[in-house]
C-alpha positions as CSV (number, residue, x, y, z in Angstrom):
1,X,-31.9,3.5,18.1
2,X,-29.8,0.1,18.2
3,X,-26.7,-0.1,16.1
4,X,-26.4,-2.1,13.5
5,X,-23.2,-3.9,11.7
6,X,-24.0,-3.8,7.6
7,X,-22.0,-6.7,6.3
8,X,-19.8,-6.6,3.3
9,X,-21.3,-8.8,-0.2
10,X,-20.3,-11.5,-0.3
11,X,-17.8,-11.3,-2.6
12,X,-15.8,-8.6,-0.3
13,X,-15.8,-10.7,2.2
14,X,-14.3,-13.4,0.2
15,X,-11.3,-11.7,-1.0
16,X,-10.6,-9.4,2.5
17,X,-12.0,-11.6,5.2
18,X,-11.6,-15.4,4.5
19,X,-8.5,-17.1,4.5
20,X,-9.5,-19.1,1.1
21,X,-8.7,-16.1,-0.4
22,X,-4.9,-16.3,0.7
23,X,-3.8,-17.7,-2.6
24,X,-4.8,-15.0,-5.4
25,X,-3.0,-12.3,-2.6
26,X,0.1,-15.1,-2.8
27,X,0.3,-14.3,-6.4
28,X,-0.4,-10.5,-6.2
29,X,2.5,-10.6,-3.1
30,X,5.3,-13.0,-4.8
31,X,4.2,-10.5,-8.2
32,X,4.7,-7.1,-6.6
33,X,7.5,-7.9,-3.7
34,X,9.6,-9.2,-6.9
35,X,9.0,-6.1,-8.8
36,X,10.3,-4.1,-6.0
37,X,13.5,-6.8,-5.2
38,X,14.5,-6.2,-8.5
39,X,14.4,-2.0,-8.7
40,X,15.9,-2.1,-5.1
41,X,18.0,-4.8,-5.9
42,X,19.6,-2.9,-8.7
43,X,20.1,0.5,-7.0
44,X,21.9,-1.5,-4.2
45,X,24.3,-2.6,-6.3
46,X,24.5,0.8,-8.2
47,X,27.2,2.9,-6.9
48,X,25.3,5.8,-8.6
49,X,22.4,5.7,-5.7
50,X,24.4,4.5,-2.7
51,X,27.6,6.7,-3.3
52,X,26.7,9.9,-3.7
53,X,23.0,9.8,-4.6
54,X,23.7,11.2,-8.5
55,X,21.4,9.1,-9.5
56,X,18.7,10.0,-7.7
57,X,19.7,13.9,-8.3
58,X,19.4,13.3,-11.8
59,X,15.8,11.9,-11.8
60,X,14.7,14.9,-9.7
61,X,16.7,17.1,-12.1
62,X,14.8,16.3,-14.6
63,X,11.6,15.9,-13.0
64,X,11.6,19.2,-11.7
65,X,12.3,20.9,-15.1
66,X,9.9,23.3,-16.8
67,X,10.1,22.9,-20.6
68,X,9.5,25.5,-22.9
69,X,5.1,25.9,-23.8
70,X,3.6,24.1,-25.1
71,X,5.4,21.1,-23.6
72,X,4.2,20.5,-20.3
73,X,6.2,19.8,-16.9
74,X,6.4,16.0,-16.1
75,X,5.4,17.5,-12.7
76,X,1.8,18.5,-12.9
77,X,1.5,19.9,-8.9
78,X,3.4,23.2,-8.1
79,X,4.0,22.5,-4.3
80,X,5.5,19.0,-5.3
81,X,8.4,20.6,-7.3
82,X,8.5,22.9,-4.8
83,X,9.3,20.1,-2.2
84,X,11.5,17.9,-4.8
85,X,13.8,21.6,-5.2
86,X,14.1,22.2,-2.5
87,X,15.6,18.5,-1.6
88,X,18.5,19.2,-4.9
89,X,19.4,22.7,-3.1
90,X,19.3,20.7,-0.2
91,X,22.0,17.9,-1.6
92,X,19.3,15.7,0.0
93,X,19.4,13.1,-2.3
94,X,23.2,11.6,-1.2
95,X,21.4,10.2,1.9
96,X,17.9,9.7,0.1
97,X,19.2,7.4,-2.7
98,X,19.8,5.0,-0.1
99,X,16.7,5.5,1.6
100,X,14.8,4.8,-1.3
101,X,17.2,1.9,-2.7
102,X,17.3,0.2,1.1
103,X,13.2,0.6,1.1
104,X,12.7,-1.0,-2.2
105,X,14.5,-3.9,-0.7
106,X,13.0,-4.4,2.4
107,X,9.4,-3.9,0.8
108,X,10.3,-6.7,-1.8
109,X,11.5,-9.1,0.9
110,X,8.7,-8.6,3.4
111,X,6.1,-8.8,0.1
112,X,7.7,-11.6,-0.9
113,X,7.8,-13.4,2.9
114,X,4.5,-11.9,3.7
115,X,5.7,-10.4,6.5
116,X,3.5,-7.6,8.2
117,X,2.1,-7.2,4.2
118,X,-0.3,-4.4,5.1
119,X,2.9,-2.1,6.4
120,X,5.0,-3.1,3.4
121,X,1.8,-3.3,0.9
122,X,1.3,1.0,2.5
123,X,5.2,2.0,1.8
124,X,5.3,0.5,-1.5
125,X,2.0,2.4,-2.3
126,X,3.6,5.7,-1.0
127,X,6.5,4.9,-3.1
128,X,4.8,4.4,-6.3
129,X,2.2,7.5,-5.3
130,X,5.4,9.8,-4.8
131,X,7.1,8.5,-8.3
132,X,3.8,8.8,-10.0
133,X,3.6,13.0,-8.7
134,X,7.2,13.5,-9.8
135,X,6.1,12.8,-13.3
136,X,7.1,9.1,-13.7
137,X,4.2,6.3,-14.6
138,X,5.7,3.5,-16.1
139,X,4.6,0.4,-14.0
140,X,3.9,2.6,-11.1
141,X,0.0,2.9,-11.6
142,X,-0.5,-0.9,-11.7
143,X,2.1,-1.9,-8.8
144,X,0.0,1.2,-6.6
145,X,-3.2,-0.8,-7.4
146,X,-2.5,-4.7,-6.4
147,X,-0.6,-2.5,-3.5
148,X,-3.9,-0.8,-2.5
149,X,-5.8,-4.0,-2.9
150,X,-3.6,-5.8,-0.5
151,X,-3.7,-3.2,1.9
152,X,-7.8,-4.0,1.8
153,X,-6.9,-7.7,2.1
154,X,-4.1,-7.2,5.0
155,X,-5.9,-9.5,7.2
156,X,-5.8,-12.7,5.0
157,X,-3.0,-11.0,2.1
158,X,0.0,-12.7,4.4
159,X,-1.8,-16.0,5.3
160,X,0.3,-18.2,3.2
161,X,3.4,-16.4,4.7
162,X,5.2,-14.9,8.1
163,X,1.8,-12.8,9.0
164,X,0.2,-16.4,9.6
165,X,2.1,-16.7,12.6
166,X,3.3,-13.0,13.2
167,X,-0.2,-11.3,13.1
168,X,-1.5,-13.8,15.9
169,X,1.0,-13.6,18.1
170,X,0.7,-9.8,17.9
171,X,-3.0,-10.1,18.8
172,X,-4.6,-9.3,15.2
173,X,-6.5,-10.4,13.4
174,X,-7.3,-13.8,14.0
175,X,-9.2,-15.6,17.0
176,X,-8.6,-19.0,17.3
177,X,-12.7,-19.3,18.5
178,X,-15.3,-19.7,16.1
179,X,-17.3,-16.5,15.2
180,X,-20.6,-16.3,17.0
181,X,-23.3,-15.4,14.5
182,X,-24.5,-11.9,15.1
183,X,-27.4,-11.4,17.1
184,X,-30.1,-8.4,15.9
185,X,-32.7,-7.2,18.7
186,X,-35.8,-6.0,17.0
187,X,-36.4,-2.3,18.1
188,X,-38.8,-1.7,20.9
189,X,-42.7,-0.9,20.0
190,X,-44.2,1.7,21.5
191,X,-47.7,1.4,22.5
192,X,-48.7,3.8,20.2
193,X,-47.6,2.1,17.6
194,X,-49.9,-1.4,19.0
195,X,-53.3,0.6,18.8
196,X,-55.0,-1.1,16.0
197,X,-55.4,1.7,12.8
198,X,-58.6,2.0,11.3
């Protein structure tokens, strides 16, 4: 049996494969990579997240708290508190404040530059997907969504950007030569199948 490629509609292929497309993930880039600049942008400058980490240890203080029933936890997953407890016994969070400030940075400029977009598109994701299990939504469900959706459109999502030149040189994704349409071979007919039916 001869494999065969199913193509995308056309409207997939649009948005994720052609480089007309480059503009809208502009938009949805400059959009999100200045949403992150400015949340990473402010814990930089916030001695409360680089000095110490209180910041951070109060957010998982209080995202780790049980309330009294019928109130529910802002944590709805068990093994995630777990894991966010046992970073506060842990006094993780002096050195993960800056972790996370530092990322929120560098995912705004490389958004904002389109450089490597499908990397920085996946850590922003994880970001928003971990502060979305610790209880906080906010603008984290939309940002997660254009995030995923650029990750679907990495090869054309930095285009207008550093990935125009970047991606090539690395060898992905664009070739230089036109595409060669795709050929299909019929299957081959047995001769069973030539005996005239009656």
């Amino acid at each position: 049996m001869h494999q065969r490629t199913i193509q995308d509609p056309p409207l997939a292929r649009f948005l994720f494969d052609s480089t007309s497309s480059a503009w809208i993930w502009l938009l949805a880039r400059l959009y999100l990579g200045w949403q992150w600049l400015q949340a990473g942008w402010h814990k930089v400058t916030d001695p409360a997240w680089m000095n110490g980490g209180t910041a951070l240890q109060g957010y998982w203080t209080r995202a780790v708290a049980v309330p009294e029933p019928p109130a529910k936890p802002a944590i709805a997953y068990g093994w995630y508190r777990d894991f966010l407890s046992m970073l506060l016994e842990g006094g993780h969070y002096t050195w993960f404040a800056k972790l996370v400030a530092v990322g929120e940075v560098v995912v705004g400029v490389a958004l904002i530059l389109g450089l490597l977009t499908g990397f920085a598109a996946f850590f922003g994701a994880f970001m928003n997907f971990n502060f979305m299990l610790a209880g906080s939504a906010s603008t984290n469900p939309v940002l997660f969504t254009l995030a995923i959706l650029l990750l679907l459109a990495w090869k054309v999502a930095g285009f207008w950007g550093l990935d125009r030149y970047l991606l090539p040189a690395l060898g992905t994704p664009w070739d230089r030569r036109p595409a060669a349409p795709e050929r299909f071979e019929p299957e081959p007919v047995s001769p069973a199948d030539e005996r005239p039916r009656v």
